[in-house]
C-alpha positions as CSV (number, residue, x, y, z in Angstrom):
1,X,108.8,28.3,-107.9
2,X,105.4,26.8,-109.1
3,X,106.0,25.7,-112.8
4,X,103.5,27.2,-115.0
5,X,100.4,24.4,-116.1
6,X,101.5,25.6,-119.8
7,X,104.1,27.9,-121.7
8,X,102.9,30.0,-124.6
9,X,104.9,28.0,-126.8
10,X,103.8,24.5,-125.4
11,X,100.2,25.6,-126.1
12,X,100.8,26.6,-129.6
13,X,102.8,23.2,-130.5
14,X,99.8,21.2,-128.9
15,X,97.2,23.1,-130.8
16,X,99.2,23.5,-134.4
17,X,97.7,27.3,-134.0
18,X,99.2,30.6,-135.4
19,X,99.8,33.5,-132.8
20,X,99.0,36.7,-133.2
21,X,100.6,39.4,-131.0
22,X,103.1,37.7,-128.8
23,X,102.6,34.6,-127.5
24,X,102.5,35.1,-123.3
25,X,105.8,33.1,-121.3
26,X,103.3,31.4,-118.9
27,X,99.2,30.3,-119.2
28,X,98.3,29.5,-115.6
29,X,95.3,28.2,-116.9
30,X,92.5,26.9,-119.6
31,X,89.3,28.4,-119.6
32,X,86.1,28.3,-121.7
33,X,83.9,31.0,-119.9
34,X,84.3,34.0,-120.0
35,X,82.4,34.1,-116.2
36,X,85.0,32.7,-114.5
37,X,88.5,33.0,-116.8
38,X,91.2,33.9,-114.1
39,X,94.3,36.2,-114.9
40,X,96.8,34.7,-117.3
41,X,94.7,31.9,-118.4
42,X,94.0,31.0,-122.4
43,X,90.3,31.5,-122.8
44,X,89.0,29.1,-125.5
45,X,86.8,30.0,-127.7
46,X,84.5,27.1,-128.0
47,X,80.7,27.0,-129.5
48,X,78.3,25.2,-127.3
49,X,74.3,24.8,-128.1
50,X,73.5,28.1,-127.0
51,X,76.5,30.4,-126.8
52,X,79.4,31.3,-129.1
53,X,82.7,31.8,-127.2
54,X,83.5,33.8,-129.6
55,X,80.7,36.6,-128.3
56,X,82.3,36.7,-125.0
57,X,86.3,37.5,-126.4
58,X,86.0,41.1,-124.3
59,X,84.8,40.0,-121.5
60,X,87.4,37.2,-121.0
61,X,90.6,39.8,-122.0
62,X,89.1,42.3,-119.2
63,X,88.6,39.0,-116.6
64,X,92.4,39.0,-117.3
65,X,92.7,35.8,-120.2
66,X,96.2,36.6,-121.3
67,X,95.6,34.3,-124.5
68,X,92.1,34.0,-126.8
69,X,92.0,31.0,-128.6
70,X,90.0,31.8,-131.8
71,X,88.8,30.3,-134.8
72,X,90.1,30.7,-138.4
73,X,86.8,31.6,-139.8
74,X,86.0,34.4,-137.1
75,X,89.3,36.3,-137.2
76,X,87.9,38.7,-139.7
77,X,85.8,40.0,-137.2
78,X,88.4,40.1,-134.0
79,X,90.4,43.4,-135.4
80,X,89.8,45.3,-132.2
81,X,91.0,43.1,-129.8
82,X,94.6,43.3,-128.4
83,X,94.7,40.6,-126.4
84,X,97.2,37.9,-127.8
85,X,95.5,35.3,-130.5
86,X,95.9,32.3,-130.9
87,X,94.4,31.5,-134.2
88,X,93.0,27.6,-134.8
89,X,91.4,25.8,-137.5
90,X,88.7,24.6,-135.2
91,X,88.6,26.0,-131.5
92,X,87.1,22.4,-129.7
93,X,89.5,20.2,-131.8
94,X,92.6,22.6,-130.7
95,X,91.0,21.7,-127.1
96,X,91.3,18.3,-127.6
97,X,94.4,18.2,-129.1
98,X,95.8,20.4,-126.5
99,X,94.4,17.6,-124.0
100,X,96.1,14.7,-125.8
101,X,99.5,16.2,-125.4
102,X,98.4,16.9,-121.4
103,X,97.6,13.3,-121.4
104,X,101.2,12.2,-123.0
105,X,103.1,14.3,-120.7
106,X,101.5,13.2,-117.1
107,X,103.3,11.5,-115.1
108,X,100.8,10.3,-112.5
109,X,98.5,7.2,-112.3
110,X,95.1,8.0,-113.8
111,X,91.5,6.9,-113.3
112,X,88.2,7.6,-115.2
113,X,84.7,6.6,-113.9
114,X,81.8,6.5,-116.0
115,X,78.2,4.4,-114.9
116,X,74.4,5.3,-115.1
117,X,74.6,6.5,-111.5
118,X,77.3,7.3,-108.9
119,X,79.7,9.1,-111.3
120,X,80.2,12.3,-109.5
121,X,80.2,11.1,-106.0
122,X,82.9,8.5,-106.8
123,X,85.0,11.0,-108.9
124,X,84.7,13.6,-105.7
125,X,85.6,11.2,-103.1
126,X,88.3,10.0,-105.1
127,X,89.5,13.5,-105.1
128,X,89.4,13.8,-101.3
129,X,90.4,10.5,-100.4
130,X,93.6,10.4,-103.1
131,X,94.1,13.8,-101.3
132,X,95.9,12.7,-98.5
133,X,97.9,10.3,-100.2
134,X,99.7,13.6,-103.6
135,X,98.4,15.7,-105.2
136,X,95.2,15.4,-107.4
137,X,93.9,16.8,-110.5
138,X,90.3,16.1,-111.3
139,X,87.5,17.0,-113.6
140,X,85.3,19.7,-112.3
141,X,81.6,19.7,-111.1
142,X,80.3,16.8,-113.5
143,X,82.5,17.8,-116.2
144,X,82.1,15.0,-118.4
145,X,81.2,15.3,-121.8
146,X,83.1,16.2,-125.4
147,X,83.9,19.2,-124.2
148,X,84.2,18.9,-120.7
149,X,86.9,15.7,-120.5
150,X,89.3,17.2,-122.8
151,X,89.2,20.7,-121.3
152,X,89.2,18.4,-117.4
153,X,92.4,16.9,-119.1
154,X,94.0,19.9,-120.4
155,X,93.9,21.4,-117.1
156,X,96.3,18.2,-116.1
157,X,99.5,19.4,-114.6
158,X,102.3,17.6,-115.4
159,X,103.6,16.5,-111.8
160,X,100.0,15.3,-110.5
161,X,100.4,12.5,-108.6
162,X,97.1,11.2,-109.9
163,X,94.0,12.4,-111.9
164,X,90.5,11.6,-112.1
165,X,88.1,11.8,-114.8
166,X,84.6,11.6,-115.3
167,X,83.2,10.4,-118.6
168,X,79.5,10.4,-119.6
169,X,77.2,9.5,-122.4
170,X,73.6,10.1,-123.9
171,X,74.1,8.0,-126.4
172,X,76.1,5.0,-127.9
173,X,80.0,5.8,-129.3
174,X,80.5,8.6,-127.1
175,X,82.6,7.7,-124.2
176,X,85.2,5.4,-126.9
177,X,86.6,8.9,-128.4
178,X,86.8,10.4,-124.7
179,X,88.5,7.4,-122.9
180,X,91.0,7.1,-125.7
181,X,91.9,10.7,-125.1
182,X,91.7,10.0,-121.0
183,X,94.0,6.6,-121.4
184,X,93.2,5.5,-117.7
185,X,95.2,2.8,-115.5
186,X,92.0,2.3,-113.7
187,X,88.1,2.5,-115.2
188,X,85.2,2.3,-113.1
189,X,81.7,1.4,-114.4
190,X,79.3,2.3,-110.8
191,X,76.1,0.6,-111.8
192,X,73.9,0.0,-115.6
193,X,70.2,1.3,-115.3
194,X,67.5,3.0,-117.2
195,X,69.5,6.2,-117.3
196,X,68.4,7.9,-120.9
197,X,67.0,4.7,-121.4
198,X,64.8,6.8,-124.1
199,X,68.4,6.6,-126.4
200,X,68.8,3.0,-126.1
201,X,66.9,-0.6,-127.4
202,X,67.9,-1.8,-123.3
203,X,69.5,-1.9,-120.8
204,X,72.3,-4.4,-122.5
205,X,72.9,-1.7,-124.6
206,X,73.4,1.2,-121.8
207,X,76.1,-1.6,-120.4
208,X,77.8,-1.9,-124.0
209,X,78.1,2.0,-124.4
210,X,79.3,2.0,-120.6
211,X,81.7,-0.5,-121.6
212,X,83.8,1.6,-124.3
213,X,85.2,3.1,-121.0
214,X,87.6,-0.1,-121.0
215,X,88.6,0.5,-124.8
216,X,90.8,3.0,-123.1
217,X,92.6,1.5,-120.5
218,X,96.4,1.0,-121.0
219,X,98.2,-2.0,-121.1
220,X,98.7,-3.3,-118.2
221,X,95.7,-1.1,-116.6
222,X,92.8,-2.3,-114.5
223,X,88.7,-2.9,-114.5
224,X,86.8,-2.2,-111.7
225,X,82.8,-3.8,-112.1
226,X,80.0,-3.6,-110.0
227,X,79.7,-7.8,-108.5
228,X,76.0,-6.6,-107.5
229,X,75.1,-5.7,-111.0
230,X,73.0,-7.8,-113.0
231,X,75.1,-6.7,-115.9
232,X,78.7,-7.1,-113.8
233,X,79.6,-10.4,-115.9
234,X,78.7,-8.8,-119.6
235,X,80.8,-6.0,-118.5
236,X,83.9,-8.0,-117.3
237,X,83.9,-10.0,-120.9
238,X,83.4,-6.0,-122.3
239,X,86.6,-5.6,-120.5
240,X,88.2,-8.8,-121.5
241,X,87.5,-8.2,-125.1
242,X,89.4,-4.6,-124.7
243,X,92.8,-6.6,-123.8
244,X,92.2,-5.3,-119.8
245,X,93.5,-8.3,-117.6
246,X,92.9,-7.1,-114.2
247,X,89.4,-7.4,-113.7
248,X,88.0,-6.1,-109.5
249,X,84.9,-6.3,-108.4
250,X,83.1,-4.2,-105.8
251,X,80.1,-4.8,-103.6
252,X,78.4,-7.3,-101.1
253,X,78.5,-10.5,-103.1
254,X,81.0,-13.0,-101.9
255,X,83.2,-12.7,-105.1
256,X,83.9,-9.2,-104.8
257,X,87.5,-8.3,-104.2
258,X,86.3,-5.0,-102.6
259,X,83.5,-5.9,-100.3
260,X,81.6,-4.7,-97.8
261,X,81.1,-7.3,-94.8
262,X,79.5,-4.4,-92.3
263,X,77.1,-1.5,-92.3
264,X,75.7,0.8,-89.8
265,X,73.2,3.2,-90.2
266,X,73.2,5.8,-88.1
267,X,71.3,9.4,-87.6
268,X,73.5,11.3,-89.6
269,X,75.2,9.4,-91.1
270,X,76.8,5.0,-91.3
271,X,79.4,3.4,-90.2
272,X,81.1,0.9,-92.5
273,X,83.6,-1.8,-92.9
274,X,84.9,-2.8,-95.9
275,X,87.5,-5.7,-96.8
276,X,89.8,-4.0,-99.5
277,X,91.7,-7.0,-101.5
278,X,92.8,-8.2,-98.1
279,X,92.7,-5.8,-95.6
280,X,89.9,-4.5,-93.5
281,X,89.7,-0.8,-93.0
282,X,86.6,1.2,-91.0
283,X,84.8,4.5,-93.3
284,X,82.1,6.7,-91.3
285,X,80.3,8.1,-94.5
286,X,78.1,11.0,-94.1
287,X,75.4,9.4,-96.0
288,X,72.9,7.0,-94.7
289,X,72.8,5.5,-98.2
290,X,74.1,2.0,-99.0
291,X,74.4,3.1,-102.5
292,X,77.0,5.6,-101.4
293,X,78.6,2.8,-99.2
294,X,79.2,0.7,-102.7
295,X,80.6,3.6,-104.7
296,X,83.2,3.9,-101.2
297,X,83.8,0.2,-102.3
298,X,84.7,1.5,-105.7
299,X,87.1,4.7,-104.4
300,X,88.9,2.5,-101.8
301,X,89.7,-0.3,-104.9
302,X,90.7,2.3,-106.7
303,X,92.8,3.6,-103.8
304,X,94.3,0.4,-103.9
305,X,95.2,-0.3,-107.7
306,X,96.9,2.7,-107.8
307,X,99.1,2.2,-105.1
308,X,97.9,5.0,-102.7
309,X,97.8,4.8,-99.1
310,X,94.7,2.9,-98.1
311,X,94.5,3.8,-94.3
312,X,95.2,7.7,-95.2
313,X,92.4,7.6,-97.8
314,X,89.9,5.6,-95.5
315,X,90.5,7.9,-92.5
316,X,89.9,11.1,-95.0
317,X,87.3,9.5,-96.6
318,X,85.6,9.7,-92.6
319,X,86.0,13.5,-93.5
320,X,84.2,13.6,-96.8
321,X,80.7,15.3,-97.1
322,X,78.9,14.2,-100.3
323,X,78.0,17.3,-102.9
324,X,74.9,19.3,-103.3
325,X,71.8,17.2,-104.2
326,X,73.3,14.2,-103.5
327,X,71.9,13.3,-100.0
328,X,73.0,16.4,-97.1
329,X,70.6,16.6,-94.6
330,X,69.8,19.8,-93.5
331,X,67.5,20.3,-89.9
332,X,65.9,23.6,-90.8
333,X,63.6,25.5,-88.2
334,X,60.1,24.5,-87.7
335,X,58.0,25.8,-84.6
336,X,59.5,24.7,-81.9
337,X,60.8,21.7,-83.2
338,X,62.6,21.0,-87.2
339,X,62.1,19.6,-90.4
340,X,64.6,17.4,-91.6
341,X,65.3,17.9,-95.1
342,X,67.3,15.1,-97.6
343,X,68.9,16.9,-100.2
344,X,68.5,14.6,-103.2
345,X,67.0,16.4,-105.5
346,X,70.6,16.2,-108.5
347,X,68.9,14.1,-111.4
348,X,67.2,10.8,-110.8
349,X,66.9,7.8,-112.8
350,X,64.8,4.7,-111.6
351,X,68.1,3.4,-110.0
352,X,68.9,6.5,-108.1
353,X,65.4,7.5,-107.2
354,X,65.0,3.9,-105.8
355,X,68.4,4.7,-103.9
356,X,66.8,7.8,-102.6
357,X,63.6,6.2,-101.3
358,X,65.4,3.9,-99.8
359,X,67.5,6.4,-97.7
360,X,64.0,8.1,-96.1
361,X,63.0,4.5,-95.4
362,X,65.5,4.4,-92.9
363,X,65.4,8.3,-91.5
364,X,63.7,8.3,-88.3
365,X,60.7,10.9,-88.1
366,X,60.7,12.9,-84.8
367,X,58.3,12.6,-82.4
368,X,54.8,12.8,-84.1
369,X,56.6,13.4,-87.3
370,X,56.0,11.9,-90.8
371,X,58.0,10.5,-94.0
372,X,57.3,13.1,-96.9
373,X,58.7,12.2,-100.3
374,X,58.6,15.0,-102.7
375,X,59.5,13.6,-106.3
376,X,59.1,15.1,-109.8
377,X,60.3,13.7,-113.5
378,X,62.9,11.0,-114.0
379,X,63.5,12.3,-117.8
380,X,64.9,10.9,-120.9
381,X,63.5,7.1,-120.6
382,X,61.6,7.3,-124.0
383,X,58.4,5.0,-123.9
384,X,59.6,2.9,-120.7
385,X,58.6,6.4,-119.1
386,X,55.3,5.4,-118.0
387,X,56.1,2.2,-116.6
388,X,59.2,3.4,-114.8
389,X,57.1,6.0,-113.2
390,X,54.7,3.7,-112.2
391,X,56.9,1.0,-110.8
392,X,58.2,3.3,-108.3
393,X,55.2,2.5,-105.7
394,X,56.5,-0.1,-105.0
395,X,59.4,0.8,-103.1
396,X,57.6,4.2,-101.4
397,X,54.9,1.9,-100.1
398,X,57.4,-0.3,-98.8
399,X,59.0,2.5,-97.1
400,X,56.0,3.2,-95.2
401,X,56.1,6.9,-96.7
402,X,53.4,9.1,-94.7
403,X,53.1,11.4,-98.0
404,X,53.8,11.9,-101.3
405,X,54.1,15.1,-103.1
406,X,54.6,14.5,-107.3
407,X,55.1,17.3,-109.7
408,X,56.0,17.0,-113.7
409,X,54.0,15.5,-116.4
410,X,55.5,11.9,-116.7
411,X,55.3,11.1,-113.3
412,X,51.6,11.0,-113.2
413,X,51.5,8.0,-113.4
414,X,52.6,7.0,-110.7
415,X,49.7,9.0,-109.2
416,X,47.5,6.7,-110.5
417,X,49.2,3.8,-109.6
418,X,49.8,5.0,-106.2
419,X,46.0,6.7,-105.2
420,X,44.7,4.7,-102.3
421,X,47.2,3.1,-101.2
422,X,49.0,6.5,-99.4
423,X,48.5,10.0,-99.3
424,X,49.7,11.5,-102.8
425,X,49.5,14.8,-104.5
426,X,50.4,16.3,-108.0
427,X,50.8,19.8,-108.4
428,X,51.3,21.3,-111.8
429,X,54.6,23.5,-111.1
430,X,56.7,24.6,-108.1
431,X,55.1,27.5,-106.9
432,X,52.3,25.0,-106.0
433,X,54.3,22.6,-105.1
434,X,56.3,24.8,-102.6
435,X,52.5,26.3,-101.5
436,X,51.6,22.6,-100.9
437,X,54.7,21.7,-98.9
438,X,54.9,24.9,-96.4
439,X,50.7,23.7,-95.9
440,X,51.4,20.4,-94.7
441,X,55.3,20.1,-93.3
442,X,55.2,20.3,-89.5
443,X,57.9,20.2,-87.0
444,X,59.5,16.3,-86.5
445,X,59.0,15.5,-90.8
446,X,61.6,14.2,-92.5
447,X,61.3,15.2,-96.3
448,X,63.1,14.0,-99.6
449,X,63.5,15.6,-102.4
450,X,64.0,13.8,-105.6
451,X,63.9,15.1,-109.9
452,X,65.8,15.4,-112.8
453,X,67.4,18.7,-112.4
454,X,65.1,20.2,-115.4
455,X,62.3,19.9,-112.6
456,X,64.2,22.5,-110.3
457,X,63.3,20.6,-107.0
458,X,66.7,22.1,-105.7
459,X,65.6,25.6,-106.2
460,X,62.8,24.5,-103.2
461,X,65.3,23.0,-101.0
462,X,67.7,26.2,-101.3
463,X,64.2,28.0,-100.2
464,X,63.4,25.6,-97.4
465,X,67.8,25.5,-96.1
466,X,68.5,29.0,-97.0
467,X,64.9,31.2,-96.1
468,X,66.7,34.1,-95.6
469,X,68.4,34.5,-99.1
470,X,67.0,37.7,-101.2
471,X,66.4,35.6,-105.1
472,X,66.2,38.5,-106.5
473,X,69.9,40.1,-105.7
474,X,70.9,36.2,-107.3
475,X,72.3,36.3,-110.7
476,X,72.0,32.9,-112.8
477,X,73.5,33.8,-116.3
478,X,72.5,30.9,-118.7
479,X,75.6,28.2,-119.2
480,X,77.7,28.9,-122.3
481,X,78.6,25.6,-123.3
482,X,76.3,22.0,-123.7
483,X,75.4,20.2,-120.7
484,X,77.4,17.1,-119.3
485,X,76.2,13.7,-119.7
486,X,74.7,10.9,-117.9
C-alpha cells in the first residue's frame, strides 16, 4: 500500500496550525489552486499579486481538497464552509514551514539548479535522466520562486530516491532563504548573463546573487560551475567561501571534469560525447543547440555526484525531448512543401537569444528556402536595454539570416542598428506581426521564434503548429499566484 505524501496530523505539527472539523487520516497532496486541487489534497490558501486563495476556498472543497489551509485573520469570514480547516497564523509561512519538515524527513540525495539561463531544461532532464536510475520528485513547470520552492518541496515524498529543485531570483537575497530551505547535496549554477540585468549594478553582481545557491549546500555536498563562464572562477571562491569542498566543472575547456570532447549536429537533432569524471558515454539530444549540449554536461555531473547510474541516465537522456519554447521543431504544411518552425520563443535574455540565433545558423533551409528570425523584447535589462538590443546584429548577420521580423518597443533598436545590412521589419503588435509572417513564409523556410514570454511569440507558433485549434473554445483563466523567477 502507497503511503500517504502526508497524515492530517503530520501537516498540523509541520504547520503549528489549529483544526477545525476533523483533521482527514491521509492528504494525498498540497495544492495552491483551486484549478487544479485533486481529491484529498490540502488546498493552501496563499495570497499572490493578483489573487487571494482565500476567494477560491469553494471551488477547491468541490475539486475535492479534503483540507483548506486558512488564515487567522480571514476565519471570520469562512463560517459556511464545511470542509475541514486548518487555521494558520500566516498561510505562505505555514507553507514553508510545512516544506522544512519535508526537507528533514527525505531520505534521498537532492539537487537544486539555479543560473541566468538553462534552469528548466537542466531541472527536466534531470527528472528524466534520474528516472531510470529511482524514483524522482521535482519542482513543477518553472516552479521556482518564494512560493513555488517551498510548495515544490512540500510535495517531497519521503522515500524519493532523489529530488530536484529549481531556484530563481529577480533580485539580490532571494535564492539564500530558498536554498537554506532546499539544503541540496548538489547545486548547479548553468551560466551568469544579463538576465534582469535592469535589478542589478552588473553582471558580478547577477553571479553573487547566483552564488547564495551554495550557502545551502550541506556539508559534505558538491558545486557544479560552468568552466566556460567568464564568471566560473568568482563563483567557485563563492562556493569556497560557503564551506562547499567539492567543486565540478562542466563544459569544453580542458579543466572541466564534465567535458564535452565531441559534437554532432544533425537535422533533427546532435549527437554528442561527453567525458563524465572519467568515463565516456554517447547522448543523442533532440536539440541542435550546443547550449543544450552544456546543460547535458551539467545533468550527467550531476548524475554522477549523486551516485546514479550513468549509462541508464545517458541512454534515457537519448529519449528526452526538451519542453515547449525551448527549441522543438515542428515541419508544418506549406504548399507543397513545409516550413520548419524552431520553437524558442520561452523568455530570452541576450545569452539565450544569442543561443537561439545560433541554433537557426546551423538549420539548413530547404531547397529555395530562407533563414527567418522572428524576435521580439528581451525585458527587464534596465538602461543596458538599448545596447543589448542593439548588439544582437552581430550574431544574426553572422548567421547569414535571410530575414528578420522584430516586434516590441525595446528592440527597435536593433532595427536601426540592423537596416541595410539584411532584410528587417518591426511591426507594432502580433496581429501584424502574424499578417507579416503568413505574407512572406514560403515552403523550404526555416523560422525562429524568440521573446520574453510578455511578447506572446508562442501564442504565433501554437497558430502556425496547431492551425486547426478553435481559440475561442480555449479557456486561459489568469494565474493565481506571482510569477517564477529568472
Amino acid at each position: 500500500m502507497t503511503e500517504p505524501l502526508w497524515t492530517g496530523e503530520a501537516l498540523l505539527a509541520a504547520t503549528g496550525g489549529r483544526p477545525i472539523g476533523s483533521l482527514p487520516p491521509s492528504v494525498t497532496g498540497i495544492s495552491i489552486d483551486s484549478r487544479s486541487v485533486g481529491p484529498g489534497e490540502a488546498f493552501f490558501a496563499i495570497k499572490g499579486d493578483r489573487f487571494d486563495g482565500h476567494d477560491f476556498l469553494s471551488a477547491a472543497a468541490a475539486a475535492g481538497a479534503s483540507l483548506l489551509v486558512v488564515s487567522e485573520r480571514k476565519l471570520p469570514a469562512l463560517q459556511r464552509l464545511t470542509t475541514p480547516l486548518l487555521v494558520v497564523d500566516d498561510v505562505l509561512k505555514a507553507l514553508e514551514r510545512l516544506a522544512a519538515v519535508a526537507r528533514m524527513r527525505a531520505t534521498g540525495q537532492i539537487i537544486a539548479v539555479t543560473g541566468s539561463v538553462g534552469k528548466t531544461t537542466t531541472k527536466e532532464a534531470l527528472r528524466h535522466a534520474l528516472g531510470a536510475c529511482g524514483t524522482v520528485h521535482a519542482s513543477a513547470a518553472s516552479f521556482n520562486n518564494h512560493w513555488g520552492v517551498p510548495l515544490s518541496l512540500a510535495r517531497l515524498p519521503q522515500d524519493a530516491d532523489y529530488a530536484v529543485f529549481e531556484i530563481g531570483m529577480n533580485h539580490p537575497g532571494e535564492i539564500r532563504p530558498l536554498v537554506k530551505l532546499v539544503q541540496p547535496h548538489v547545486a548547479i549554477v548553468t551560466l551568469i548573463a544579463p538576465a534582469h540585468l535592469g535589478h542589478f549594478r552588473d553582471l558580478e553582481e547577477i553571479a553573487d546573487a547566483k552564488g547564495e545557491i551554495f550557502e545551502g549546500v550541506v556539508p559534505g555536498g558538491s558545486a557544479i560551475i560552468n568552466a566556460d563562464d567568464p564568471y566560473g572562477p568568482h563563483l567557485a571562491d563563492l562556493a569556497r567561501t560557503a564551506g562547499v569542498t567539492r567543486i565540478a566543472r562542466f563544459g569544453e575547456a580542458g579543466t572541466a571534469d564534465f567535458r564535452l570532447i565531441r559534437f554532432q549536429k544533425l537535422d533533427d537533432g546532435a549527437n554528442m560525447e561527453a567525458r563524465i569524471d572519467g568515463t565516456n558515454v554517447d547522448v543523442r539530444i533532440a536539440s541542435a543547440g550546443r547550449h543544450i549540449a552544456q546543460n547535458m554536461l551539467a545533468v550527467l555531473g550531476a548524475v554522477d555526484l549523486v551516485g546514479a547510474d550513468l549509462a541508464k541516465a545517458a541512454e534515457a537522456l537519448s529519449g528526452w525531448r526538451t519542453g515547449k519554447g525551448r527549441g522543438a521543431r515542428h515541419d508544418v504544411p506549406a504548399g507543397s512543401g513545409i516550413i520548419r518552425v524552431i520553437d524558442e520563443s520561452y523568455n530570452a535574455n541576450p545569452a539565450s537569444m544569442r543561443a537561439a540565433i545560433a541554433v537557426l545558423a546551423g538549420a539548413e533551409p530547404r531547397s529555395d528556402g530562407r533563414r527567418v528570425a522572428v524576435l521580439g523584447d528581451m525585458r527587464e535589462l534596465g538602461d543596458n536595454s538599448a545596447r543589448l538590443h542593439a548588439e544582437l546584429a552581430e550574431p544574426l548577420l553572422a548567421a547569414a539570416v535571410d530575414a528578420v521580423f522584430l516586434t516590441g518597443p525595446e528592440i527597435r533598436p536593433l532595427l536601426d542598428t540592423i537596416a541595410g545590412q539584411a532584410d528587417v521589419q518591426w511591426l507594432p503588435d502580433l496581429d501584424a506581426l502574424g499578417r507579416a509572417l503568413a505574407v512572406y513564409l514560403r515552403p523550404g523556410d526555416v523560422v525562429m521564434f524568440k521573446a520574453s514570454n510578455g511578447i506572446g511569440l508562442s501564442r504565433l507558433v501554437d497558430a502556425m503548429v496547431e492551425p486547426r485549434t478553435d481559440s475561442s473554445t480555449r479557456q486561459e483563466a489568469a494565474p493565481r499566484v506571482p510569477a517564477p523567477e529568472a
